[in-house]
C-alpha positions as CSV (number, residue, x, y, z in Angstrom):
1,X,-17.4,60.8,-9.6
2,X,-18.1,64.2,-8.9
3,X,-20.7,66.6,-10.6
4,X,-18.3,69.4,-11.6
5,X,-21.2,70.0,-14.4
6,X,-23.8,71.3,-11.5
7,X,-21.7,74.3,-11.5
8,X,-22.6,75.9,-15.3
9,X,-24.5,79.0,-14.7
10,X,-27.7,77.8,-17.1
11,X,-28.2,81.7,-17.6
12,X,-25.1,81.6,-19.8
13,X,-25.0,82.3,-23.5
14,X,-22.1,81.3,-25.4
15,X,-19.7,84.4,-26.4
16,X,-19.2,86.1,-29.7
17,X,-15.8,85.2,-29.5
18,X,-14.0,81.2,-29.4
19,X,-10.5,79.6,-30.0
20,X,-8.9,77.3,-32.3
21,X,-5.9,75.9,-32.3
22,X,-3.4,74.6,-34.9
23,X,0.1,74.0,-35.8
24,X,2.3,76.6,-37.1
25,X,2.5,75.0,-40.2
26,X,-1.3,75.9,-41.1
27,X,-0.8,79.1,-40.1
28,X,-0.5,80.9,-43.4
29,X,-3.0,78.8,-45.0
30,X,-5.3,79.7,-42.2
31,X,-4.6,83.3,-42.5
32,X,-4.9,83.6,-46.2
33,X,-7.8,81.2,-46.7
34,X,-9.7,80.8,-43.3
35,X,-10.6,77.7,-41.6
36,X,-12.3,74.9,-43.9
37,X,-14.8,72.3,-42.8
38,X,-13.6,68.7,-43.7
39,X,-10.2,69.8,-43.8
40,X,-7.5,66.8,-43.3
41,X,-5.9,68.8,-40.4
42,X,-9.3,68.3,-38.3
43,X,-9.8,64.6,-38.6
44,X,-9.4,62.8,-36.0
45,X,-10.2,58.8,-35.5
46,X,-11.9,58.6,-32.2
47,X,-14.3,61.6,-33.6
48,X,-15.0,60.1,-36.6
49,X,-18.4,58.9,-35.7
50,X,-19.9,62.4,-35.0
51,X,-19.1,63.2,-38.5
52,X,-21.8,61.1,-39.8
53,X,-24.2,62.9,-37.6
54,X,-22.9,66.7,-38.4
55,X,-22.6,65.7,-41.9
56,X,-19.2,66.2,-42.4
57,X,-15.8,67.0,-40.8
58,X,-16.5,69.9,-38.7
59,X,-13.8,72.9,-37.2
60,X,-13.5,72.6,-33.4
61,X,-13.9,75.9,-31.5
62,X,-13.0,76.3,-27.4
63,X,-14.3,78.9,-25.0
64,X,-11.2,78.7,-23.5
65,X,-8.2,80.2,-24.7
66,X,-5.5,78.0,-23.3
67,X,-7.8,74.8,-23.3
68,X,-4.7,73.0,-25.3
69,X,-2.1,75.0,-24.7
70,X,-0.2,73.7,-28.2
71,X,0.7,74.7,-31.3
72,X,-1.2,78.5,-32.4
73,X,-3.7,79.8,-31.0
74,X,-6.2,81.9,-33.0
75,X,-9.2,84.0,-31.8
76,X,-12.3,83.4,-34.1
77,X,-15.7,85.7,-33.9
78,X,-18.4,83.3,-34.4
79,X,-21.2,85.5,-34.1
80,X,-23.8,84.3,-36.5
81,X,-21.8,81.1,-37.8
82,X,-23.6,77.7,-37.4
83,X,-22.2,76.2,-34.5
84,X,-22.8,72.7,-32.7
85,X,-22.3,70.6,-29.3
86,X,-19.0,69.1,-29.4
87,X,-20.2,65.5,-29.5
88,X,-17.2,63.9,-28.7
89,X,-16.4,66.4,-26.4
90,X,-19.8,65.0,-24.3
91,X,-18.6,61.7,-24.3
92,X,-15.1,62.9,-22.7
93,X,-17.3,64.2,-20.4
94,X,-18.9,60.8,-19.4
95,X,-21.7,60.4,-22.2
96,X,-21.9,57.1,-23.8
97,X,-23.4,56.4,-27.3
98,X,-26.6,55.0,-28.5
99,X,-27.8,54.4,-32.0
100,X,-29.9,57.7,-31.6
101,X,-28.0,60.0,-28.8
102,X,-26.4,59.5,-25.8
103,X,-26.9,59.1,-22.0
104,X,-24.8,59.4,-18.7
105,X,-24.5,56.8,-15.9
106,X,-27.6,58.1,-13.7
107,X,-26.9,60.9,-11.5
108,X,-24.3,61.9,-13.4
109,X,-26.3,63.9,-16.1
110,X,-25.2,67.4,-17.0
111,X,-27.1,69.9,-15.1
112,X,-28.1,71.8,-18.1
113,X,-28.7,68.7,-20.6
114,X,-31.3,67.0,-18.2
115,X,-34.4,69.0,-19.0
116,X,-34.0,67.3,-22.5
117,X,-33.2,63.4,-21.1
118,X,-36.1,61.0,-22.2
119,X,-35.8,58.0,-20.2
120,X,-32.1,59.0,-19.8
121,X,-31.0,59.9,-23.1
122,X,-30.2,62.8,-25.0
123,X,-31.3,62.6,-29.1
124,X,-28.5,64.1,-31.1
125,X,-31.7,65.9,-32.8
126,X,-32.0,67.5,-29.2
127,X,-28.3,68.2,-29.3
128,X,-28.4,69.6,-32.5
129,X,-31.0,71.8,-32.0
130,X,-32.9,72.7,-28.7
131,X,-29.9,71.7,-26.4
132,X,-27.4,73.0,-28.2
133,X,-26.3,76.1,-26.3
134,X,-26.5,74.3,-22.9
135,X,-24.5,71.2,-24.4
136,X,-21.5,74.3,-25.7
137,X,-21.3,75.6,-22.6
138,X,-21.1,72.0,-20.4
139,X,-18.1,70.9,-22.6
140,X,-16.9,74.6,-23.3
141,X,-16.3,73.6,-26.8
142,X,-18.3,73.7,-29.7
143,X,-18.6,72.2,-33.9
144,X,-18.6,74.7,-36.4
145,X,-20.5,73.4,-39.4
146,X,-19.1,76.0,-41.9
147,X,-16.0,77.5,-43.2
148,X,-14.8,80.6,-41.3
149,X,-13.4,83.4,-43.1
150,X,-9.9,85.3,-42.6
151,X,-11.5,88.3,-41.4
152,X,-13.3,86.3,-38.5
């Protein structure tokens, strides 16, 4: 497998500016009350376990513009919100689960996560705090833990 992570410049930051997308249908909704945490439209199955660790039913963010390339896409600033790693973003990327965190099959670590493996793994405390900006920028998604506004 190659390490397509080694390239993520380490000295980046993650931009004022992210992308969600959504179907037509929650458009007006979206545009008259802003995006809600533990909404019904962002539940998903497979991501159900990183709920328990955020806390609750987060709103997924991209760096990317055309990452999905369905439904509407909207431009969200999320200067000063309270974002997170994607969790289950990480494990698309190869992570697998532990009671605790997470770990890679060896030598297939994230450049920018590996300063905060212990034995291999990375503590969803870590994520959640000290690694969260380089775990963002290696999945190029992120967890916003709180509603966004309209005016965002």
């Amino acid at each position: 497998m190659s390490n397509w992570y080694n390239n993520i410049k380490l000295s980046q930051s993650i931009p004022n500016i992210m992308f969600h997308n959504t179907s037509e249908r929650n458009l007006s909704i979206i545009i008259e009350n802003g995006l809600k945490v533990n909404s019904e439209q962002n539940l998903t199955v497979a991501g159900s376990w990183a709920h328990k660790i955020y806390g609750l039913n987060p709103i997924y963010l991209s760096l990317d513009s055309k990452m999905y390339n369905i439904g509407v896409t909207l431009q969200v600033n999320v200067s000063g919100l309270n974002l997170a790693p994607d969790l289950p973003g990480l494990v698309d990327k190869g992570a697998y689960l532990t009671e605790d965190g997470m770990y890679w099959e060896e030598n297939e670590e994230p450049l920018p996560l590996k300063q905060f493996l212990t034995d291999g793994e990375i503590y969803f405390q870590d994520l959640l705090t000290i690694a969260k900006e380089p775990a963002i920028l290696t999945t190029r998604t992120a967890a916003c833990l709180e509603d966004i506004s309209p005016d965002r």
